[in-house]
N, C-alpha and C positions, 0 to 999 in steps of 0.2 A: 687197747686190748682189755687184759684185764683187772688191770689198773683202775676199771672204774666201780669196780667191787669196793676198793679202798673210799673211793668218794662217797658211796653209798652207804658206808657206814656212817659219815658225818652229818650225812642227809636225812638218814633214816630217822638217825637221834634225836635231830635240832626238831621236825618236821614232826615225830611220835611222840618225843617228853623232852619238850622245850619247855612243858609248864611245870613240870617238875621240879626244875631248876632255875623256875623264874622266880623270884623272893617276893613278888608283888602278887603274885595269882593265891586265890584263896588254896584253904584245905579240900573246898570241893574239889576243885578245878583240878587240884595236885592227885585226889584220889580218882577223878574220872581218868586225866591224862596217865595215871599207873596201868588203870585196867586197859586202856586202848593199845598202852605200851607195851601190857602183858601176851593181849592175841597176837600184836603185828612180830613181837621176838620171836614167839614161840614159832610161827613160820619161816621168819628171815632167815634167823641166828643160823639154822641148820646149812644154807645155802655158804657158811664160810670154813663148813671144813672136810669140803671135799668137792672135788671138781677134775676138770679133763687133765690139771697135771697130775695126779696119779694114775691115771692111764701110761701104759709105758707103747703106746702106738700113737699116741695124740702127737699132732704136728706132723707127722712121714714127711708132709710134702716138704719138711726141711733136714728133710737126712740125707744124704750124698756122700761125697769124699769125704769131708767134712761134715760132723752132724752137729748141727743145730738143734735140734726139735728138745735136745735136754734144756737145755738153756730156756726155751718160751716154754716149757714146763714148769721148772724151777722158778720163772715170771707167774706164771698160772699160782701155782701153790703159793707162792711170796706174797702177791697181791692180797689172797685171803689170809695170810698170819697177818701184815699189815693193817687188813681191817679189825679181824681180830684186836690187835694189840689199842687201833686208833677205840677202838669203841671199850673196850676196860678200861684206857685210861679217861674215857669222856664219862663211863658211869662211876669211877674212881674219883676226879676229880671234881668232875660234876662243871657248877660257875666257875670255876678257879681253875680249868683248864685254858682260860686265856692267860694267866699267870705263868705257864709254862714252858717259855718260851724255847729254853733247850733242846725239851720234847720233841715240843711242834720241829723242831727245826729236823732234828733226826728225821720222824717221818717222813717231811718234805724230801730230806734228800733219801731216803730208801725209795719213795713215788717216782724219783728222776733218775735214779739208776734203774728201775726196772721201764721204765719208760726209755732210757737211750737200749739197755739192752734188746727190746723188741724192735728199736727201729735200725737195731745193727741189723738184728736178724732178718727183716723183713725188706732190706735194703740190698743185703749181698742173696737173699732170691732175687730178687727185681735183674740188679747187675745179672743173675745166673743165666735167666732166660731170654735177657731182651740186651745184654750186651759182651764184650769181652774183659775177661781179668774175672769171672767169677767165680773161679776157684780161689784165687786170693781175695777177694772180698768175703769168703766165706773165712776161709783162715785168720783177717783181721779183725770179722768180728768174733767167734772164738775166742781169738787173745783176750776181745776186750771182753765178751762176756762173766770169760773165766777172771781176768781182775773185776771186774765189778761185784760177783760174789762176793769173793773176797772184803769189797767194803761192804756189801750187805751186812754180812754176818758180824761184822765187827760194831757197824750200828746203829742193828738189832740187841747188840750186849749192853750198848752204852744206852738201852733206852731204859734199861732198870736200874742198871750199874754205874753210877757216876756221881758228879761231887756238886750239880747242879744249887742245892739247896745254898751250900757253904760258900759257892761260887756267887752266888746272890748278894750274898751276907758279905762279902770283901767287895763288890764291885759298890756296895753304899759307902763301906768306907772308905773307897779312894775316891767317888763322887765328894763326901764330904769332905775329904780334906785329912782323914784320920790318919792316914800311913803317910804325912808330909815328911815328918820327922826320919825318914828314911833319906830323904835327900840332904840330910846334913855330911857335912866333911867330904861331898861327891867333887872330883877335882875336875874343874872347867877343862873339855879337852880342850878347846880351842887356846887355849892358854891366853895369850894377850889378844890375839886375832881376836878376828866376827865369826860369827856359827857358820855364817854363808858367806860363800867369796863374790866378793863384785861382779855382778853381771851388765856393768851399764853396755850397749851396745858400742862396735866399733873392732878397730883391729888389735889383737892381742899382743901385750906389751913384752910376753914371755914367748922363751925360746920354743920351737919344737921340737919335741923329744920322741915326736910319732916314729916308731920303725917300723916299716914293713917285713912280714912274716914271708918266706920264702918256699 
């Protein structure tokens, strides 16, 4: 759907001012790919905020007992904050948005929750018209829609609000070796045993203790 608004932010970028951010292209190069970047935004940019989810008629044909059409709105509109967000953080970080790994990761799953949300929706129509149970396919996807918000908006928070940088900064040091010194005085649980219990194959030397639940 429209989910591919988000992609087209990443496309737009790489494809209109990837020489901007290539460290090998001259000053020309960097000043022509500005100006070409500068006509292609001035058109695009506007296409991300605003669209058929502020329509409050957009989708009908998924309103019924159950209305859906809020939800592939809420998809509609998310897609372009999504682009939005992908593309400040790609003129923000510029080369060193592959460094980002947290980021990217967040966005990934915000694209996959609005991605299962419209295939709930567009699954419990199919189910509505072409078989039985589709008053409850509408109602399950519903449930799920409505949790899936829920993790949108949670993150969409964490993609400004988090501990990413510091989380970098401790994952060297236990790479290296520097938080070893945490493992001192740690009491072997296994005590005199092995960590793992004998699996050689064959018949077990111990009682069973299996009870059946009645």
């Amino acid at each position: 759907m429209h989910l591919l608004i988000a992609r087209e932010a990443v496309d737009a970028h790489l494809s209109v001012a990837g020489d901007l951010i290539d460290p090998d292209k001259s000053l020309t190069d960097k000043a022509k790919a500005g100006a070409n970047a500068g006509v292609f935004y001035a058109k695009w940019l506007p296409k991300l905020v605003a669209g058929q989810g502020q329509l409050p008629y957009s989708y009908n044909e998924f309103k019924h007992e159950v209305d859906l059409s809020v939800h592939l709105r809420y998809v509609e509109r998310t897609a372009r904050k999504l682009a939005r967000s992908t593309f400040y953080a790609m003129s923000r970080w510029q080369g060193r948005m592959e460094t980002k790994q947290g980021f990217l990761g967040r966005i990934v799953d915000i694209g996959a929750e609005l991605f299962a949300m419209s295939a709930a929706c567009v699954r419990a129509e199919l189910l509505r018209t072409t078989e039985d149970h589709g008053r409850e396919a509408y109602q399950l996807a519903d449930a799920f829609c409505r949790q899936s918000r829920i993790r949108i908006e949670e993150l969409f928070g964490r993609l400004w609000t988090n501990t990413d940088d510091l989380d970098r900064k401790v994952v060297k040091g236990v790479m290296s070796g520097t938080y070893t010194w945490l493992e001192d005085g740690i009491v072997d649980p296994s005590g005199e045993g092995p960590w793992i219990a004998d699996a050689s194959p064959g018949a077990s030397e111990k009682n069973n203790v299996h009870r059946p639940i009645r």
